[in-house]
C-alpha positions in Angstrom: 5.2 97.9 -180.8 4.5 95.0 -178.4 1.9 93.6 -176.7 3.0 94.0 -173.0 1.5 90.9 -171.7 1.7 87.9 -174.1 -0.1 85.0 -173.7 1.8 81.8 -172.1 0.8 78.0 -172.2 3.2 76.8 -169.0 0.6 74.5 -167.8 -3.0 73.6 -168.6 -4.5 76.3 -166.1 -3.8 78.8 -168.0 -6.5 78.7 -170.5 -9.9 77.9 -169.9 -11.6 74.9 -170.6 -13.2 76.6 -173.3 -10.0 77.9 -175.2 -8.7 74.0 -174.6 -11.6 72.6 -176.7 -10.9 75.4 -179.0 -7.7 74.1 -179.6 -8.3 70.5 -179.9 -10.9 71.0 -182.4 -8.7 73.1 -184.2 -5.6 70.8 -184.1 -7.8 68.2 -185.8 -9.3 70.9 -188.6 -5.3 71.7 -188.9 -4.6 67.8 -189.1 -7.4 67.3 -191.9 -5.8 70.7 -194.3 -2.4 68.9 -193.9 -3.5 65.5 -195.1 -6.0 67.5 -198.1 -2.7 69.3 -199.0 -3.9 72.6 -198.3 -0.9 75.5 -197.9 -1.6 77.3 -194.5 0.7 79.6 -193.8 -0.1 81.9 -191.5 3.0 82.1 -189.3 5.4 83.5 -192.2 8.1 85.3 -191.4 8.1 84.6 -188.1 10.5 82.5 -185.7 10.2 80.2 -183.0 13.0 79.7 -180.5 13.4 76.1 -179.2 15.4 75.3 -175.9 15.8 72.1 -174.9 17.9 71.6 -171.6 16.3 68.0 -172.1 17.2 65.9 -175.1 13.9 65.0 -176.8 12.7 63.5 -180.7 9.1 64.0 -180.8 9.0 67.5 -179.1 11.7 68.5 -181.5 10.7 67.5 -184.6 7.0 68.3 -183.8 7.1 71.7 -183.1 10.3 71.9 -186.3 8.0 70.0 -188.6 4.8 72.3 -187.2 6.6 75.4 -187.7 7.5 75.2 -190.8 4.3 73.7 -192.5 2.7 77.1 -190.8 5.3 79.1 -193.0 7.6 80.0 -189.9 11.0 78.9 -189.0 11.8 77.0 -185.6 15.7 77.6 -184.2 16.9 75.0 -182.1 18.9 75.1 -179.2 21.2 72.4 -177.8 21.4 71.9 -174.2 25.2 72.7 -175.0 24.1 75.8 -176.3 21.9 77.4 -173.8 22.1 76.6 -170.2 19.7 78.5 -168.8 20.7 80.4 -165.5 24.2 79.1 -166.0 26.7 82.3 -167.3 23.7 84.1 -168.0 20.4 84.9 -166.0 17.3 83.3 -167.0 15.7 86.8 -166.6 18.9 88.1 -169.5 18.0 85.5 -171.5 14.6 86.4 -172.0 15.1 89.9 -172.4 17.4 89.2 -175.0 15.8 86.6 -176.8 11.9 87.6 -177.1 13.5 90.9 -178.5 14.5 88.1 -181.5 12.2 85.3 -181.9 8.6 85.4 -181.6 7.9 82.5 -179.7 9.9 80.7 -177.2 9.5 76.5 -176.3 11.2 75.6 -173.3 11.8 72.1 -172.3 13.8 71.8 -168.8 14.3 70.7 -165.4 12.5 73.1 -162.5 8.8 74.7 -163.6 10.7 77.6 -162.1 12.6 78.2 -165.0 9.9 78.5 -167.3 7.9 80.6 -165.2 11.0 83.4 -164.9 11.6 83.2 -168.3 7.8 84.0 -169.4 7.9 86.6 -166.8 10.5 88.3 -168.6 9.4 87.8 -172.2 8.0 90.2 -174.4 6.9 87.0 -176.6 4.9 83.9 -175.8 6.6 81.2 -173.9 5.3 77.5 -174.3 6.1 74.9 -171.9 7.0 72.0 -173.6 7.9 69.5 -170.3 9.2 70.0 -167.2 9.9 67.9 -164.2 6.0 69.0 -163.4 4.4 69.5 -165.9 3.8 68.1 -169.7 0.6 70.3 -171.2 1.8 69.9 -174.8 1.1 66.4 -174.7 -2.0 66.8 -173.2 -3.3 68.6 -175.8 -2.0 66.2 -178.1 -3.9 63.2 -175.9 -7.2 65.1 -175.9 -7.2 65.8 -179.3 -6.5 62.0 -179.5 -9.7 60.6 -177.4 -12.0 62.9 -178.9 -10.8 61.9 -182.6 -11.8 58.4 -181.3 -14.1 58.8 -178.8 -15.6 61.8 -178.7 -16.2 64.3 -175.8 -14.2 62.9 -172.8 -16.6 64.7 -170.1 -17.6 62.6 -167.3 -15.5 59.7 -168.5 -13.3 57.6 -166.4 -9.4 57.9 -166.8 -7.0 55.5 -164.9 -3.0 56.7 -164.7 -0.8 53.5 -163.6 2.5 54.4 -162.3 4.7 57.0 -161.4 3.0 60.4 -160.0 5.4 62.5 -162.6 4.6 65.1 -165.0 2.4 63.3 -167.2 0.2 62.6 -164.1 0.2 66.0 -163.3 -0.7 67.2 -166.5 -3.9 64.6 -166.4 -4.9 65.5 -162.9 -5.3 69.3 -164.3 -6.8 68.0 -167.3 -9.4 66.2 -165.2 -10.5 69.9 -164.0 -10.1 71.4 -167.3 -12.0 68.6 -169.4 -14.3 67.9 -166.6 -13.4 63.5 -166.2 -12.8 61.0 -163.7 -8.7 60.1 -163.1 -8.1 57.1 -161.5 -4.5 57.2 -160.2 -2.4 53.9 -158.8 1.1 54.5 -158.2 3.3 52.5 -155.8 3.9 53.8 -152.2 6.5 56.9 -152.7 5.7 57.9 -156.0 2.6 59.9 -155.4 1.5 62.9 -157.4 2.9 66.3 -155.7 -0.3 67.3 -152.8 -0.1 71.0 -154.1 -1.6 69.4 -157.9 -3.7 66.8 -156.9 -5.3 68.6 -153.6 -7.2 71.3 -155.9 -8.6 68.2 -158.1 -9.6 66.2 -155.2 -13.0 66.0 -156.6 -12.2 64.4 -159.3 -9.4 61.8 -159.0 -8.8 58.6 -156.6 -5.1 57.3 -155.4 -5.1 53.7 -154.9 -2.5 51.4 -154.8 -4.2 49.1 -156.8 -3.9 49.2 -160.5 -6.7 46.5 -161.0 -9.0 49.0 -159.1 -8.0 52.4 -160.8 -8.6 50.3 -164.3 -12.0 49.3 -163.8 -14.4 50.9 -165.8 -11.8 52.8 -167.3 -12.7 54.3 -170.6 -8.9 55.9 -171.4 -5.7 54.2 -169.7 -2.4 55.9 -169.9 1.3 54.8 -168.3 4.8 56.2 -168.8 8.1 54.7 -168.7 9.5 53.9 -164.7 12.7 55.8 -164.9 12.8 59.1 -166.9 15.4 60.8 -168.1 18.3 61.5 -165.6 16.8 58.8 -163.3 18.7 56.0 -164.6 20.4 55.5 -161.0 17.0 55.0 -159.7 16.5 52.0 -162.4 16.6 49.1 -160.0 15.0 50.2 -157.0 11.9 51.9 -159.3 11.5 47.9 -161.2 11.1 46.5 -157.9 8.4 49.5 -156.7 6.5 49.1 -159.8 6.6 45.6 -160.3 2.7 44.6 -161.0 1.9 48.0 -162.0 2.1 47.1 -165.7 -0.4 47.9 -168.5 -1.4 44.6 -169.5 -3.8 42.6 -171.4 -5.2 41.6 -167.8 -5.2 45.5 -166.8 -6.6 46.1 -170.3 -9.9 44.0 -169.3 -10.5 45.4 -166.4 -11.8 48.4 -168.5 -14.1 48.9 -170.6 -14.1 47.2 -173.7 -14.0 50.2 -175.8 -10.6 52.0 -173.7 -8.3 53.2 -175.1 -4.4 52.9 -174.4 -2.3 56.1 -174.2 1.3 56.5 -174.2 3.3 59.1 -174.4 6.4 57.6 -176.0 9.3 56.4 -175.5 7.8 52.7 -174.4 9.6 50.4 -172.8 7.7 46.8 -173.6 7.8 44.5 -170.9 8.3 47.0 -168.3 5.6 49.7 -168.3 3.0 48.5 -170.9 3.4 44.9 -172.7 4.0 44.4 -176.2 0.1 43.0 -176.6 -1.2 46.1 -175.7 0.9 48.8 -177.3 1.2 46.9 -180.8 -2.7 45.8 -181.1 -3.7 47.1 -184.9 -6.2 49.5 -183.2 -3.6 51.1 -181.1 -4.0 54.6 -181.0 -0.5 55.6 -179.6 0.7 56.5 -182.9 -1.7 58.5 -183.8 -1.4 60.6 -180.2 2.3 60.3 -181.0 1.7 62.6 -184.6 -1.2 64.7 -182.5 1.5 66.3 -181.2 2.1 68.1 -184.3 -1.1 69.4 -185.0 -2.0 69.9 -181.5 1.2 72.3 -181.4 0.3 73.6 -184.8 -2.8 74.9 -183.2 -1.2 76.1 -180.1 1.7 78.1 -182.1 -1.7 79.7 -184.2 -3.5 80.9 -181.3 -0.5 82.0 -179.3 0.9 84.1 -182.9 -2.0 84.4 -184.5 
C-alpha cells in the first residue's frame, strides 16, 4: 500500500544538486503552463496538510494557491488548531495524519519538530521554515536568479544581517549550487558553526557589509527582528545599524546584482525604499516563485 520511506524536503541537503536544478527548471516550465493557461493537474484527488505553528501570508497562500492549480486540495491548520507536541505527541500526530493527507508542510519553531514528524510519516513532509532553516524559499530564489541571470555557479552572493534561517538556507545553497556567499552580520548574530563549518570553502564572515557586497552579483537581507523577537527590537536596531541594503551597498556590486528579499520588508530598516522599489526589482517576482517553485516541489515529492 505505502511506500515505506517517502521522500522529505526538511532542508536543502536532502536532494542533490542535481534534483535542485531539476526542480528549478521545472518550477519555471510550471510558471510558463500557468501564464499559457494550460490545465495541469496531476495532483487530483489528493490532499496536502498545512501546519503552521507560525503565522505566515505568502507560505500559505502559495502552497493553497499551488495545490489547487495542480488539481489537489491543501487543508490548513491554525496554530490554534494544532500545537504540535502539546496534548498530543509529535510522533501521534504523524501517525495519524499521513494515514490522511498525502503530503504534510510544516512551518514551526525547533528543526526538531520537523524532523520527528517526517520520521513518523508514512507521507512526505516539507519544511516550510523553521527557526533554522527556510529551503522553500530557496528554491523560490534560485529559480529567481537563473530566470534573470542564468546559472548562478561560481557567482558571488553577499547575505547582510542577521545569521538566521534565511542565511542558513544560502550557506547550504552555496554547497548545493556551487557559489560564493559573502556573509556580514554584526558581532552576536553569527550563523550557527554546525551550518557554516561544512561550507567553509565557500563563504566569508566579515563584519563589513561594504566588503561582503563587493563584487556581489546577488544581494539578499531579511527583516532585524523576526517573528516572536519583537522584545529584541531595540537592542537588534542599534546592532544592525549600517548594515542596511542601500543604494551605496547596492554600488559596491556589480552593476548587473540583483536584490533579494524574502518578504515582509521593512524600508528604512533592512533595505531602503530606492532599492526595493527600483522598476527592475526582482523581489516580486521571487515573491510569486514561491508558487511555482512549491508547485514543482509538491510534483516531485507526489508525483
Amino acid at each position: 500500500m505505502h511506500n515505506n520511506a517517502p521522500r522529505h524536503f526538511l532542508s536543502l541537503l536532502d536532494f542533490t544538486p542535481g534534483e535542485l536544478h531539476d526542480l528549478i527548471r521545472r518550477a519555471s516550465e510550471l510558471k510558463r503552463m500557468h501564464y499559457a493557461g494550460e490545465a495541469h493537474t496531476p495532483l487530483r484527488n489528493r490532499t496536502l496538510g498545512m501546519i503552521f505553528e507560525k503565522a505566515s501570508t505568502r507560505t500559505r497562500v502559495s502552497f493553497e494557491a499551488g495545490m489547487t492549480q495542480l488539481g489537489g486540495h491543501a487543508l490548513f491548520l491554525s496554530p490554534g488548531d494544532t500545537q504540535l507536541g502539546r496534548g498530543e505527541p509529535i510522533e501521534d500526530s504523524a501517525r495519524v495524519l499521513s494515514r490522511m493527507v498525502d503530503c504534510v508542510m510544516i512551518r514551526t519553531f525547533e528543526q526538531a519538530k520537523v524532523e520527528r514528524f517526517a520520521a513518523h510519516s508514512r507521507v512526505p513532509v516539507i519544511n516550510a521554515l523553521t527557526d533554522l532553516f527556510h529551503p522553500c524559499q530557496l528554491i523560490a530564489d534560485m529559480q529567481t536568479y537563473f530566470e534573470h541571470r542564468g546559472d548562478i555557479r561560481g557567482r558571488t552572493v553577499a547575505w547582510i544581517g542577521d545569521g538566521n534561517n534565511m542565511c542558513h538556507s544560502y550557506i547550504n545553497a552555496a554547497r548545493q549550487f556551487d557559489f560564493q556567499l559573502n556573509i556580514a552580520c554584526p558581532e552576536g548574530f553569527d550563523p550557527q558553526t554546525p551550518v557554516l563549518e561544512p561550507a567553509r570553502d565557500r563563504c566569508t564572515l566579515t563584519r563589513d557589509p561594504m566588503q561582503a557586497a563587493t563584487g556581489a552579483d546577488l544581494v539578499v537581507t531579511d527583516v532585524w527582528a523576526s517573528m516572536g523577537q519583537e522584545e529584541e527590537q531595540a537592542r537588534r536596531m542599534r546592532a544592525f545599524a549600517g548594515y542596511q541594503v542601500n543604494d551605496a551597498l547596492m554600488e559596491r556590486a556589480n552593476p548587473e546584482a540583483l536584490f533579494m528579499h524574502c518578504l515582509p520588508a521593512h524600508r528604512g530598516e533592512e533595505v531602503s525604499a530606492s532599492v526595493i522599489d527600483r522598476p527592475d526589482s526582482v523581489v516580486w517576482d521571487e515573491a510569486e516563485n514561491r508558487m511555482h517553485a512549491q508547485k514543482a516541489l509538491l510534483e516531485m515529492l507526489l508525483g
